[in-house]
C-alpha positions in Angstrom: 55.8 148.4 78.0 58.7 146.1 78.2 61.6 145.9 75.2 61.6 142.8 73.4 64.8 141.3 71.7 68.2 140.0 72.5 70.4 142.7 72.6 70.5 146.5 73.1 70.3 146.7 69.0 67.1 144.4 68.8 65.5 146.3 71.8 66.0 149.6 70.2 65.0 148.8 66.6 61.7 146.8 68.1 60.7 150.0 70.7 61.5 152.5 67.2 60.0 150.8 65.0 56.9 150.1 67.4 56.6 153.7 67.8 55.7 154.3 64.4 59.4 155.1 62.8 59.9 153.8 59.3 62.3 151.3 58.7 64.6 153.5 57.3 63.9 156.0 60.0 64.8 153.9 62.5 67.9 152.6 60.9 68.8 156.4 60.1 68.2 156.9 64.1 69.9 153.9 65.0 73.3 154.7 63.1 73.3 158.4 65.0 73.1 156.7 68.1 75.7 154.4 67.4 78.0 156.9 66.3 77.2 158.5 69.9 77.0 155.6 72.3 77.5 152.4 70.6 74.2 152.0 71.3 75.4 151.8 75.4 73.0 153.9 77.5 75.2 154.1 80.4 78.2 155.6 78.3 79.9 158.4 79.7 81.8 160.6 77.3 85.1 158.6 76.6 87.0 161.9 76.7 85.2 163.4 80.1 85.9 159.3 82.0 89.7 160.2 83.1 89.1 164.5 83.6 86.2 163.3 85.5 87.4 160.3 87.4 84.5 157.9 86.1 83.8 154.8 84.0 80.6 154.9 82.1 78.9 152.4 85.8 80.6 154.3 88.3 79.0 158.0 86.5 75.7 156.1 86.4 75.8 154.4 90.0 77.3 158.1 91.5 74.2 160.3 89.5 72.1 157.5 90.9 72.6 157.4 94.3 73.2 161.2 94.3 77.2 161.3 95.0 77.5 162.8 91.8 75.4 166.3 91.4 77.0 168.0 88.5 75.2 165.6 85.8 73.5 168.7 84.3 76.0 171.2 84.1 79.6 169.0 83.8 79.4 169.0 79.8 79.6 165.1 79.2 78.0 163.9 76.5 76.1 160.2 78.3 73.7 158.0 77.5 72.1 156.7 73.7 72.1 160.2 72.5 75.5 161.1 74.3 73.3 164.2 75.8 75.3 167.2 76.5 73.5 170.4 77.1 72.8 171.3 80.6 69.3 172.1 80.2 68.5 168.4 78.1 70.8 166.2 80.9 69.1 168.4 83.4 65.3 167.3 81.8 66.5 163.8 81.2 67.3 163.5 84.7 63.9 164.5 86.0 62.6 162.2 83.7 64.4 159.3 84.8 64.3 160.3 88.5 60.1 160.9 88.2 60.4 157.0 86.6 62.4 155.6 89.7 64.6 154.5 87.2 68.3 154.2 86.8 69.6 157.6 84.3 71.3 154.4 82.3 68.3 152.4 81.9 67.9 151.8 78.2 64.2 151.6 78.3 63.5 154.9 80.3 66.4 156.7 78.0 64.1 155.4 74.7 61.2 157.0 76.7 62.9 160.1 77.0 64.6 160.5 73.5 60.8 159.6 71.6 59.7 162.2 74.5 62.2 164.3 73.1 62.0 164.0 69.4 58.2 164.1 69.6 58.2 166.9 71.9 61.3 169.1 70.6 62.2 168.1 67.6 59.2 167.3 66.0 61.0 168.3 61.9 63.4 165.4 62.8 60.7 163.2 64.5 58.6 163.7 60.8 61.2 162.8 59.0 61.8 159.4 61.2 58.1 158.5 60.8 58.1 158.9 57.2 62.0 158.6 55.8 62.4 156.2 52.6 66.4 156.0 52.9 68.6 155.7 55.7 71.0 158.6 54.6 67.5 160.6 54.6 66.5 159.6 58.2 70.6 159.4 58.8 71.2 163.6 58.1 68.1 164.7 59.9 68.9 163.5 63.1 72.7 164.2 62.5 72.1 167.4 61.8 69.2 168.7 63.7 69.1 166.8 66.4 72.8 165.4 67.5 74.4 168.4 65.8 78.1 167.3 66.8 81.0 169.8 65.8 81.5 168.1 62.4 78.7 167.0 60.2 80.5 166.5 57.2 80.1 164.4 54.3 82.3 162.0 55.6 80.6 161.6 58.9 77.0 162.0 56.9 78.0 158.5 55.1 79.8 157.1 58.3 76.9 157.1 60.6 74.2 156.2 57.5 76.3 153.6 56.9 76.2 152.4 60.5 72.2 152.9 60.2 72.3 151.0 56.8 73.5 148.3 58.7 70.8 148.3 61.3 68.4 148.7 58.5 69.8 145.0 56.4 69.8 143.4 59.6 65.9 144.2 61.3 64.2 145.5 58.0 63.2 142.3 56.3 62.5 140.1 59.5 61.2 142.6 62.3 58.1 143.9 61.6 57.1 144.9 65.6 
């Protein structure tokens, strides 16, 4: 398929949006993944870099070329989605490895989260397609589909907030 756009952020909203999210639901996506990532799909989880003895291109290049083997079952969040449980690292890795594709390669990761959502989560993926608000699109995927320790209000308007921002950038001009 081949992303379009000029940074990470343009690639993502453009590959959403020409999926079939709404506007708001890939805003609402966007912020999650923000929250998670900073939109950076080879981030390791900051926490697991020094316990594990990685930055966020040394994990990648290790899971890669195989040096690392404990990607499933080590506990770190990685990638867009920061993915954490074994069984979902474990799935993204086949996915990535059956693409011949790097685990951080952004366009292969947006393969396997719409995989994912579409698949797996198909409440939070309805809610993406048809979402009228950010905050809407925002505390589906928050809390159905990232499901972090603390979903509070707080971080509810944090990460639609981040979204929101997504959504007054793209909105009005991209139309992919």
């Amino acid at each position: 398929m081949g992303l379009t756009g000029n940074s990470n952020e343009e690639k993502i909203w453009n590959y959403l949006v020409g999926k079939g999210l709404s506007k708001a639901g890939a805003a609402g996506l966007m912020g999650n993944l923000y929250a998670e990532s900073a939109l950076n799909p080879q981030n390791l989880q900051n926490s697991y870099e020094s316990k594990l003895g990685y930055t966020d291109s040394s994990y990648t290049a290790a899971v890669d070329n195989g040096s690392y083997t404990n990607f499933a079952k080590d506990s770190a969040g990685y990638g867009l989605a920061q993915w954490t449980f074994s069984s979902r690292k474990e799935n993204m890795l086949a996915y990535h490895k059956a693409a011949g594709k790097s685990i951080g390669d952004l366009e292969t990761q947006l393969n396997f989260l719409y995989k994912e959502l579409s698949e797996s989560y198909k409440s939070v993926f309805s809610v993406l397609k048809t979402a009228t608000t950010v905050l809407q699109a925002s505390n589906s995927v928050l809390l159905n589909f990232e499901r972090p320790a603390d979903t509070g209000k707080s971080v509810q308007n944090k990460r639609a907030e981040y979204g929101q921002k997504y959504y007054d950038q793209y909105a009005a001009t991209k139309t992919t």
